[in-house]
C-alpha positions as CSV (number, residue, x, y, z in Angstrom):
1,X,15.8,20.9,3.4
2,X,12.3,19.4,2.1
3,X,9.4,21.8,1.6
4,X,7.6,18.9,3.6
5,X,7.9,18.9,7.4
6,X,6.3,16.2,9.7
7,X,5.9,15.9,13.1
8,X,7.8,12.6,13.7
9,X,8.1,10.8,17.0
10,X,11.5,8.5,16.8
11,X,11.2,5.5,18.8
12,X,15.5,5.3,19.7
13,X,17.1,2.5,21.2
14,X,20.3,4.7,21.2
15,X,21.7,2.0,18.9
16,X,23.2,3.2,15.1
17,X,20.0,2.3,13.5
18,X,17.7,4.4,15.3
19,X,20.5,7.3,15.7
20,X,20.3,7.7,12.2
21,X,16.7,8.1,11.8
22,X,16.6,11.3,13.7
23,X,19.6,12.6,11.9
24,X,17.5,12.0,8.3
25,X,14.6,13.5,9.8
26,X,16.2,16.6,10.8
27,X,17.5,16.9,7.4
28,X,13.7,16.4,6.3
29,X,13.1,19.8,8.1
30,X,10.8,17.4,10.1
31,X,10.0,18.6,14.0
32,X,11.5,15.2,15.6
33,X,10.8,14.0,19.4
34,X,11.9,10.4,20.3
35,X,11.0,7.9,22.9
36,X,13.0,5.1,24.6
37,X,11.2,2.2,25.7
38,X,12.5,0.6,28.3
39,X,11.1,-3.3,28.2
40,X,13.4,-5.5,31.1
41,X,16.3,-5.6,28.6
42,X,19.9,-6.3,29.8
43,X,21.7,-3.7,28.3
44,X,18.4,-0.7,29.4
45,X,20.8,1.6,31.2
46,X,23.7,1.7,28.9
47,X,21.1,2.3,26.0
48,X,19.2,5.1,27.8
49,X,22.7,6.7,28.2
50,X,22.9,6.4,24.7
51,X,19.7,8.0,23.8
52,X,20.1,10.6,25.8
53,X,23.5,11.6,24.3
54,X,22.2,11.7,20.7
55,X,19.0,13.7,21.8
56,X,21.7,16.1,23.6
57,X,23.5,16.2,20.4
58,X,20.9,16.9,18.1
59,X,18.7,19.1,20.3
60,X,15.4,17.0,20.7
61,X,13.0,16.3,23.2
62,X,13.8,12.3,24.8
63,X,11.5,10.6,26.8
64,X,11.6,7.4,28.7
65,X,9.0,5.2,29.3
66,X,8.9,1.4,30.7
67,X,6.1,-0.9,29.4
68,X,6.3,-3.0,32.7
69,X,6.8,-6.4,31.7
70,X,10.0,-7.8,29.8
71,X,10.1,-9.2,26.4
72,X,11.3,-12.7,25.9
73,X,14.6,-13.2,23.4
74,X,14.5,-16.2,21.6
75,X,17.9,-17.0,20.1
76,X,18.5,-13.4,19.2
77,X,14.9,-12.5,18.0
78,X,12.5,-10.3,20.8
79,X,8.7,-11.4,19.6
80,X,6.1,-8.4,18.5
81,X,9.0,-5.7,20.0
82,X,8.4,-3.4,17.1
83,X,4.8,-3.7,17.0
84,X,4.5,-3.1,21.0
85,X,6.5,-0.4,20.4
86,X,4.8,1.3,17.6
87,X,1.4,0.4,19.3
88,X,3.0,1.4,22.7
89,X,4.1,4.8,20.9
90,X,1.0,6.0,19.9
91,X,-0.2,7.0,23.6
92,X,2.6,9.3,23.6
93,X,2.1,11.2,20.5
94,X,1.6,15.0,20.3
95,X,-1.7,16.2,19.0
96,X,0.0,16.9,15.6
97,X,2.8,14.0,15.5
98,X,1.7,12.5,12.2
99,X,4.6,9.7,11.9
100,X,6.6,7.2,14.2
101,X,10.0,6.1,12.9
102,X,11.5,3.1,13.0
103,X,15.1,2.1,12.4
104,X,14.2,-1.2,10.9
105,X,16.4,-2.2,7.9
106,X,17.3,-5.5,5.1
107,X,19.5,-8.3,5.8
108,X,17.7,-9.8,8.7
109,X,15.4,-13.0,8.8
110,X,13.0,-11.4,11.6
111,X,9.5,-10.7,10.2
112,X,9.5,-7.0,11.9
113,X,12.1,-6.1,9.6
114,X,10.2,-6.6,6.7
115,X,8.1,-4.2,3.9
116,X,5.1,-7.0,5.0
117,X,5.3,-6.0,9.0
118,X,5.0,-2.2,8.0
119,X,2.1,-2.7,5.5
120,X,0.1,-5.3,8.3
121,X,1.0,-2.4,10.9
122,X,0.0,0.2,9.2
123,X,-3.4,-1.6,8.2
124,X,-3.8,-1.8,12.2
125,X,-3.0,1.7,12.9
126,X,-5.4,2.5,9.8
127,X,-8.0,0.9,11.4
128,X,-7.9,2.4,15.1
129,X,-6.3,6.5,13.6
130,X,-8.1,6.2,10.0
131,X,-4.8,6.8,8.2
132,X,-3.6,10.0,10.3
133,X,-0.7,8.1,11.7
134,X,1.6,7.1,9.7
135,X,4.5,4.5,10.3
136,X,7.7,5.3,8.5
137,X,10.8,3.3,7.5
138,X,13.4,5.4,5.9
139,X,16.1,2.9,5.7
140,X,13.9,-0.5,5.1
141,X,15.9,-1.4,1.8
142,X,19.1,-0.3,3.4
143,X,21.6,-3.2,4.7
144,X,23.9,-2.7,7.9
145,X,26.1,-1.7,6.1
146,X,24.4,1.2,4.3
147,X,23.1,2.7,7.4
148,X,26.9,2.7,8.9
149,X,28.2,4.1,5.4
150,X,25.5,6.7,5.7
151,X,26.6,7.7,9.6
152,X,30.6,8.2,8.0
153,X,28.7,10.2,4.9
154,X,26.8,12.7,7.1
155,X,29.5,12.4,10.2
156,X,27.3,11.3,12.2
157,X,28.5,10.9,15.7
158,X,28.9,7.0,15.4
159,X,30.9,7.1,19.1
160,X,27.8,8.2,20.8
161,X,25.5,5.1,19.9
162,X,25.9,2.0,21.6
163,X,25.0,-1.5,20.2
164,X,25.6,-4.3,22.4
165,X,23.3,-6.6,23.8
166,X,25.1,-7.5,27.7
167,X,25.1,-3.7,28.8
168,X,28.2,-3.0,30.0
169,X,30.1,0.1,29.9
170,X,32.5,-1.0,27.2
171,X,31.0,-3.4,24.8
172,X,31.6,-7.1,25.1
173,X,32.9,-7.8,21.9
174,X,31.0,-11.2,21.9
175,X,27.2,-10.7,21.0
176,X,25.4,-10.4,17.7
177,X,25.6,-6.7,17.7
178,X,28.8,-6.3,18.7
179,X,30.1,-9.0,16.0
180,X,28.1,-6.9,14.2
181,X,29.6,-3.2,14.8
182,X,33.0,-4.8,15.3
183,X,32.7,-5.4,11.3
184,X,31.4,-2.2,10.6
185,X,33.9,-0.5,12.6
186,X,37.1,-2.5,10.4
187,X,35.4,-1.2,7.4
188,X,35.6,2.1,7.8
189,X,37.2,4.9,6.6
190,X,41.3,5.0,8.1
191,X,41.3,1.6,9.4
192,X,44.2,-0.9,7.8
């Protein structure tokens, strides 16, 4: 454990990505609540499940909250997501919550994955909390495949996050992310 500890507020999605971030944080010796935005998206319930079962199995505080309108996708990408989230997230922080995490990472073209969306973000949250929250990115220079090779490393509990895009109790096997997880999945550890 660090000598640092930080009040962090985890925005989760229930998905690997996010999973992970309260994993490192806890490890941090950080004090870690997460939220769960629900925005109009297909797969809401089956992610919220998810969420819930990873705050269960770390122990931390989960809470829900809808932002009341839905997010358009365009071909894959959800316009300004992380930065209504992240604005979103700071009416729900504790007096001392001094970070919000996001599981944003390398190895995808969107501009809210990027080093340049955290600096421009944290410029705005500059300007309205005068530095006192911060926006984190643990695993910005990490690809997909880092992350999952850091979920076998600390055995995580990979079964309990969900990834897929449709929202149906078993995955569809067909969208982005599950193409995606499908991939990590064949390269892990015991797997011919």
């Amino acid at each position: 454990m660090s000598d640092r500890s930080y009040p962090v507020l985890v925005l989760l999605s229930g998905g690997l990505d996010s999973s992970c971030l309260v994993h490192y944080h806890l490890l941090q010796g950080d004090k870690v609540t997460a939220i769960y935005f629900d925005y109009g998206q297909q797969n809401s319930e089956r992610e919220f499940q998810s969420a819930k079962a990873i705050s269960k199995y770390y122990d931390i505080q989960l809470s829900r909250e809808t932002l009341g309108f839905k997010i358009n996708n365009y071909e894959g990408e959800f316009y300004c997501r992380n930065a209504l989230f992240v604005l979103a997230a700071c009416s729900f922080l504790g007096e001392s919550t001094s970070l919000i995490s996001l599981g944003i990472h390398s190895g995808t073209p969107y501009y809210d994955s990027t080093s340049a969306f955290v600096t421009d973000t944290q410029t705005l949250l500059n300007g309205y909390f005068g530095g006192v929250i911060r926006v984190t990115t643990p695993f910005l220079d990490y690809t997909k495949v880092q992350i999952f090779d850091y979920a076998l490393q600390e055995k995580m509990p990979v079964q309990l996050t969900y990834s897929c895009e449709i929202g149906e109790q078993e995955p569809c096997n067909l969208c982005r992310s599950c193409i995606d997880r499908r991939m990590l999945n064949e390269k892990s550890p015991g797997k011919d």
